[in-house]
C-alpha positions in Angstrom: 14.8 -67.4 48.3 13.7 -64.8 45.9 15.7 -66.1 43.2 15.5 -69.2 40.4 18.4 -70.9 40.7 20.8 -71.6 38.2 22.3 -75.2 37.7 25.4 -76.0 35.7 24.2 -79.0 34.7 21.4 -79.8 31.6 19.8 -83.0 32.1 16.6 -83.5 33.1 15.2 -83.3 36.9 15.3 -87.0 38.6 12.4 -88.3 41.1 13.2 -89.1 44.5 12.6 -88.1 48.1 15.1 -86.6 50.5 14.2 -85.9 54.2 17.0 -84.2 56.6 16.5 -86.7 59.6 18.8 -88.9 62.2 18.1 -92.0 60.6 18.5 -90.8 56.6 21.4 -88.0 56.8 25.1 -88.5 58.3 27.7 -86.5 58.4 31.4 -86.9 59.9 34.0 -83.9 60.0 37.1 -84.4 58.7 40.1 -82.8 60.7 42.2 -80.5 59.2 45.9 -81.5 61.1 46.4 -84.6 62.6 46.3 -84.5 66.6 49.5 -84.8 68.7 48.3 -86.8 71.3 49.6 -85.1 73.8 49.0 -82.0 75.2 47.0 -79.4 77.7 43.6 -79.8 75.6 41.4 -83.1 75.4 39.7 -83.6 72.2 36.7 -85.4 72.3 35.3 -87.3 68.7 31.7 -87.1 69.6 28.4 -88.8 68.0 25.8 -86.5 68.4 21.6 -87.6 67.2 19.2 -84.3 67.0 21.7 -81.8 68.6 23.2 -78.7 67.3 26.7 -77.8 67.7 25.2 -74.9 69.9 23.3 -77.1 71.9 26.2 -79.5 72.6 28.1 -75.9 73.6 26.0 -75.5 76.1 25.7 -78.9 77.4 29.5 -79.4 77.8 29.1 -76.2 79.6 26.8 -77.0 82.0 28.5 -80.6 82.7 32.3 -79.2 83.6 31.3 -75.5 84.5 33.4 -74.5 81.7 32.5 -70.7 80.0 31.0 -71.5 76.2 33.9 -69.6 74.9 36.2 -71.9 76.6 35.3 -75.4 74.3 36.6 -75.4 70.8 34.7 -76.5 68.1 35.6 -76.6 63.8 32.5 -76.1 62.7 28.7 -75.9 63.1 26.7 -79.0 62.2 22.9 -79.6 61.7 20.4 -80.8 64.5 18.3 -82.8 62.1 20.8 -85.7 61.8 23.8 -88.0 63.1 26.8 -86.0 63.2 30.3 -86.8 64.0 32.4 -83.6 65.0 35.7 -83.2 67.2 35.0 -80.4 70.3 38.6 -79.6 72.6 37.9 -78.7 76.3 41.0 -77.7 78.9 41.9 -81.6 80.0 42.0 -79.9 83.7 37.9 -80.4 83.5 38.2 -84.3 81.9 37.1 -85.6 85.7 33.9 -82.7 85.7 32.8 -84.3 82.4 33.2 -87.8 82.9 30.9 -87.2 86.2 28.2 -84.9 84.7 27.4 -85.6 81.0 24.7 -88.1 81.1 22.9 -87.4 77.8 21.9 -90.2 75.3 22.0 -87.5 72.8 25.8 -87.6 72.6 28.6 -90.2 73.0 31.8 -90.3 73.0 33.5 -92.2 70.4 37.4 -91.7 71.1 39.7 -89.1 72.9 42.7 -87.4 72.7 45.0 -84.7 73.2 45.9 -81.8 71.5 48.6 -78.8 72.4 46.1 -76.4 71.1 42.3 -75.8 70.9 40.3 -76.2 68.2 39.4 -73.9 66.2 36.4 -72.4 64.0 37.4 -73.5 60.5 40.0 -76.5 61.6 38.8 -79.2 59.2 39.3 -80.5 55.9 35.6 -81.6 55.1 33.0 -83.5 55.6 31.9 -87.1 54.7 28.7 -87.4 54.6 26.3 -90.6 54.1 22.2 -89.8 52.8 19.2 -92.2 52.6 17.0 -91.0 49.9 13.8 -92.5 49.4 11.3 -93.3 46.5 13.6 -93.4 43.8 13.2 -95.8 40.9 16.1 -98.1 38.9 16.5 -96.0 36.1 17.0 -92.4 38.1 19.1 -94.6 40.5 21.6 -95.5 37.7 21.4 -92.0 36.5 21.9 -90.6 39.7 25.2 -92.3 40.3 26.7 -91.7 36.4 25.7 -88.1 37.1 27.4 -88.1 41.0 30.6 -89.7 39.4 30.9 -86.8 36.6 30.4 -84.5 39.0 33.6 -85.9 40.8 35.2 -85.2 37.4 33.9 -82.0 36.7 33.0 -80.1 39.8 29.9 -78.0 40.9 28.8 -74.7 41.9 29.4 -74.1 45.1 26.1 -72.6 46.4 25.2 -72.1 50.0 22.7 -74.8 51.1 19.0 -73.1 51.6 19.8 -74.0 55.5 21.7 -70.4 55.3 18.8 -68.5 55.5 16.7 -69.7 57.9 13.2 -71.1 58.5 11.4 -69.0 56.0 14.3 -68.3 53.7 14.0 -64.8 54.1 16.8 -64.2 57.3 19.0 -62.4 55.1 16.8 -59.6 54.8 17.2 -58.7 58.5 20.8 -59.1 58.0 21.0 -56.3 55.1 19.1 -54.0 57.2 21.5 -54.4 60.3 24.4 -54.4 57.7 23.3 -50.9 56.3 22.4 -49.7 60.1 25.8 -49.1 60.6 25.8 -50.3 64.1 27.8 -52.2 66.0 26.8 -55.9 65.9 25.3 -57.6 69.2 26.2 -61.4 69.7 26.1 -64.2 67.5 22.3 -64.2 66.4 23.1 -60.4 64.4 26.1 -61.9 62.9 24.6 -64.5 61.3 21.7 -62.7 59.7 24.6 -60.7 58.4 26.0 -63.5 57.4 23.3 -64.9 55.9 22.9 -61.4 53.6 26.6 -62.4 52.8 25.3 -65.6 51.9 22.6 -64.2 49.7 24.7 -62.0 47.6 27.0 -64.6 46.6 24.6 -66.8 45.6 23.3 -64.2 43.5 26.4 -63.6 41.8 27.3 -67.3 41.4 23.8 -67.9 39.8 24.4 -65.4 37.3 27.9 -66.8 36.7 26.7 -69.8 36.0 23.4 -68.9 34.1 26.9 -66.7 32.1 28.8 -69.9 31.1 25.6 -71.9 30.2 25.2 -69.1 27.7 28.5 -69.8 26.3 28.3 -73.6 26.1 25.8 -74.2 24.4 25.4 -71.5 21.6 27.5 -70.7 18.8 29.7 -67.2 19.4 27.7 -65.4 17.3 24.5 -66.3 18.9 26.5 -65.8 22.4 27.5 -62.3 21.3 23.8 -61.8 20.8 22.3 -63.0 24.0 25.3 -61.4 26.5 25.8 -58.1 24.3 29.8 -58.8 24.8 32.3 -58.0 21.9 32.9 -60.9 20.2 36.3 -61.3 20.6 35.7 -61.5 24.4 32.9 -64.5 23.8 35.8 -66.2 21.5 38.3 -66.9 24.0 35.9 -67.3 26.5 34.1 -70.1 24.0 37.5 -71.9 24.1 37.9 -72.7 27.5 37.5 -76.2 28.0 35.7 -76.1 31.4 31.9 -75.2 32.0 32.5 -71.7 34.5 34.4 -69.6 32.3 37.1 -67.6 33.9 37.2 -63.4 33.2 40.6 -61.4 33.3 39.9 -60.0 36.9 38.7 -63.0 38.7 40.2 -64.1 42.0 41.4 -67.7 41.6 42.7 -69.4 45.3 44.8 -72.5 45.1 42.7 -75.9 45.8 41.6 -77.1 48.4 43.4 -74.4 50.4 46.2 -71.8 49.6 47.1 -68.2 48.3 45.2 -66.0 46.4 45.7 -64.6 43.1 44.4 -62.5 39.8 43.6 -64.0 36.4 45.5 -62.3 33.8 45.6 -65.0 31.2 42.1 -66.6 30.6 43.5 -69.3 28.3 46.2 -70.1 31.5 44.6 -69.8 33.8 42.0 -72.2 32.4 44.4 -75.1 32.0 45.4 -74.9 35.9 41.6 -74.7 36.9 40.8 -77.9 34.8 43.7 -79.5 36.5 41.5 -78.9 39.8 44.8 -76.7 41.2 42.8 -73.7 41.8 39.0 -72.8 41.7 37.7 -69.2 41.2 36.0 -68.0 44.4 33.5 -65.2 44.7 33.2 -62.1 47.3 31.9 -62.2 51.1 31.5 -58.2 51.2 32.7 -56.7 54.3 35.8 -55.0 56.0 39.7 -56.3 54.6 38.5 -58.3 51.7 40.2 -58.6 48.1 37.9 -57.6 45.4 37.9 -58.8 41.8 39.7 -56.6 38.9 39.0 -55.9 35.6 36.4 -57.6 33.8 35.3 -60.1 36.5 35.0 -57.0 39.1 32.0 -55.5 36.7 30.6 -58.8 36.8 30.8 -59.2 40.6 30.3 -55.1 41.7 26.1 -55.4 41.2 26.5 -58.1 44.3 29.0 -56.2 46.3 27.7 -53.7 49.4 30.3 -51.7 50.1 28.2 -50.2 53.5 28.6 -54.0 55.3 31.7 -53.5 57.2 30.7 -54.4 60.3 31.5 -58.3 59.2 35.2 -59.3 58.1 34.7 -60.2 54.2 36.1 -63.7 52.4 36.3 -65.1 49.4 34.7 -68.1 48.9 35.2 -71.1 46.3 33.2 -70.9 43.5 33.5 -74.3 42.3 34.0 -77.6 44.2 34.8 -81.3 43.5 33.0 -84.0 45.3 35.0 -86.9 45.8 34.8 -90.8 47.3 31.2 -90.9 45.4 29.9 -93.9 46.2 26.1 -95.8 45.9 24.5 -98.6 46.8 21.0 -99.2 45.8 18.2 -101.0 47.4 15.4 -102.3 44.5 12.7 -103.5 46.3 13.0 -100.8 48.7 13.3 -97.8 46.1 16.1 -96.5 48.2 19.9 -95.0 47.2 22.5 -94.8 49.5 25.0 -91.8 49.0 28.1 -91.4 50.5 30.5 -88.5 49.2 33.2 -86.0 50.6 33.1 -82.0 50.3 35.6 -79.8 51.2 34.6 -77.5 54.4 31.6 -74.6 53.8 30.4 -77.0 51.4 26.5 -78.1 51.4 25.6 -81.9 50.8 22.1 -80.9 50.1 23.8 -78.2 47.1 25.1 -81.3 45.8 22.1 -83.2 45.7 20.0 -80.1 44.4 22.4 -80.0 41.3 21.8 -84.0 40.4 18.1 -83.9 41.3 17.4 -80.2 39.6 15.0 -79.0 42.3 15.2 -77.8 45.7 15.3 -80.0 48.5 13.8 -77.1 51.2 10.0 -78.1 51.3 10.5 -82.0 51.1 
């Protein structure tokens, strides 16, 4: 990324090592309804080691004869470790699976029925379990005081540098086949417009951020100085007791999932956001999506391209809240066990990046 990124929090960076592998980095996904138990579709909780979600697509495919399009998936999940996900298939083809999947890769933990497929997007969360390496006592005990104030206080809800591909640079294909005005052509165009989606809202979110660092920690007049904002403005901004200030204009949505709606008073609005009853969420451009108004839409139109329509637009949570922080350390072998929960579209390794305060992408 071309970028410095901006983190909310001030402390100094920690030490330790952090490798994406099977044997360091776990994830399970948390479903977002209950199953019935009975129904036309089987759903199938599934351990998968060094597998993509589009890999075990294709291999559930190719062991019941079933079209891709046909098995339901929430989610994609990362090759590079042990992940837990829930996949629905037709329970007509239950007999052509249990003949033909003979993978180690990929067991099958329980199963199920369901009235309904899954869907992209059916799930809560994920909990998620990391090994880090090479860490010493003191940034241990650090680590976890800073992971449990985090629970408190929330995060910025970045996308994760897996986003943008190998060389971090995907998202510059995507703008050019955004702004081509063409029609998009299967799944690998959509997600390097995706990823250009991606970009811009990190962009904005590290300004917003870099914003309310401003604010909390210099005086208003000092403030006033630095952002060139009337002073009033910086004033009521000052007194909102949470680290991302809110602007008349922003788009709040009710937490973890709900309706949308507009700030129109800051001081409000505030209260219900340190409550952890709504989080401010910033712009996907594309086609049918609500912009900010008022103040927060100057703030957010420098990121906004109004020529990518040939993606569906979203808002996107600005700010997240960990939760079920829990570590265990190992002294003599310098390693910390993590285990935390973020709500879905959430990246473990933002999380870490924000505690550690450097990127994890070349470890």
């Amino acid at each position: 990324m071309n970028y410095i990124k901006n983190y909310a929090y001030t402390h100094s960076p920690l030490s330790f090592n952090f490798k994406q592998t099977v044997e360091r980095f776990f994830v399970e996904e948390i479903p977002l309804y209950p199953f019935t138990g009975t129904g036309n579709y089987l759903v199938l909780k599934i351990q998968k080691t060094d597998m993509s979600t589009w890999k075990l697509i294709t291999v559930l495919s190719k062991a019941t004869g079933l079209q891709e399009r046909d098995i339901g998936y929430a989610g994609l999940k990362d090759k590079n470790a042990t992940t837990i996900q829930y996949i629905s298939i037709p329970k007509q083809y239950e007999k052509e699976l249990n003949s033909n999947l003979t993978t180690e890769k990929i067991e099958i933990l329980e199963r199920t029925y369901n009235k309904s497929p899954i869907k992209i997007g059916q799930l809560k969360g994920n909990y998620f379990s990391i090994i880090l390496h090479q860490i010493n006592d003191k940034d241990a005990k650090f680590f976890t005081t800073t992971a449990k104030k985090m629970q408190k206080e929330g995060i910025p809800n970045y996308y994760g540098y897996q986003r943008f591909g190998e060389d971090s640079r995907s998202y510059i294909q995507g703008k050019e086949i955004a702004q081509s005005g063409k029609k998009l052509k299967g799944s690998k165009e959509k997600l390097l417009v995706s990823a250009y989606q991606s970009y811009l809202y990190n962009k904005w979110l590290g300004e917003r951020v870099k914003l309310s660092t401003i604010i909390n920690s210099n005086d208003v007049p000092q403030a006033v100085k630095k952002l060139q904002y009337p002073e009033e403005l910086v004033k009521v901004l000052a007194k909102q007791k949470q680290f991302f200030k809110l602007f008349i204009g922003d788009v709040l949505t009710h937490y973890p999932y709900g309706k949308l709606s507009y700030v129109k008073d800051m001081h409000q609005s505030a209260q219900v956001f340190t409550q952890k009853k709504v989080s401010p969420t910033g712009l996907l451009c594309g086609s049918k999506v609500e912009r900010a108004k008022s103040d927060a839409y100057y703030l957010e139109e420098p990121y906004d391209d109004t020529e990518l329509n040939a993606l569906k637009g979203d808002r996107r949570f600005a700010w997240v809240w960990p939760k079920d922080v829990e570590t265990k350390y190992n002294t003599n072998e310098k390693k910390l066990k993590v285990e935390f929960y973020l709500p879905k579209g959430s990246y473990a390794t933002t999380f870490l990046e924000e505690i550690g305060k450097f990127s994890l992408k070349n470890m």
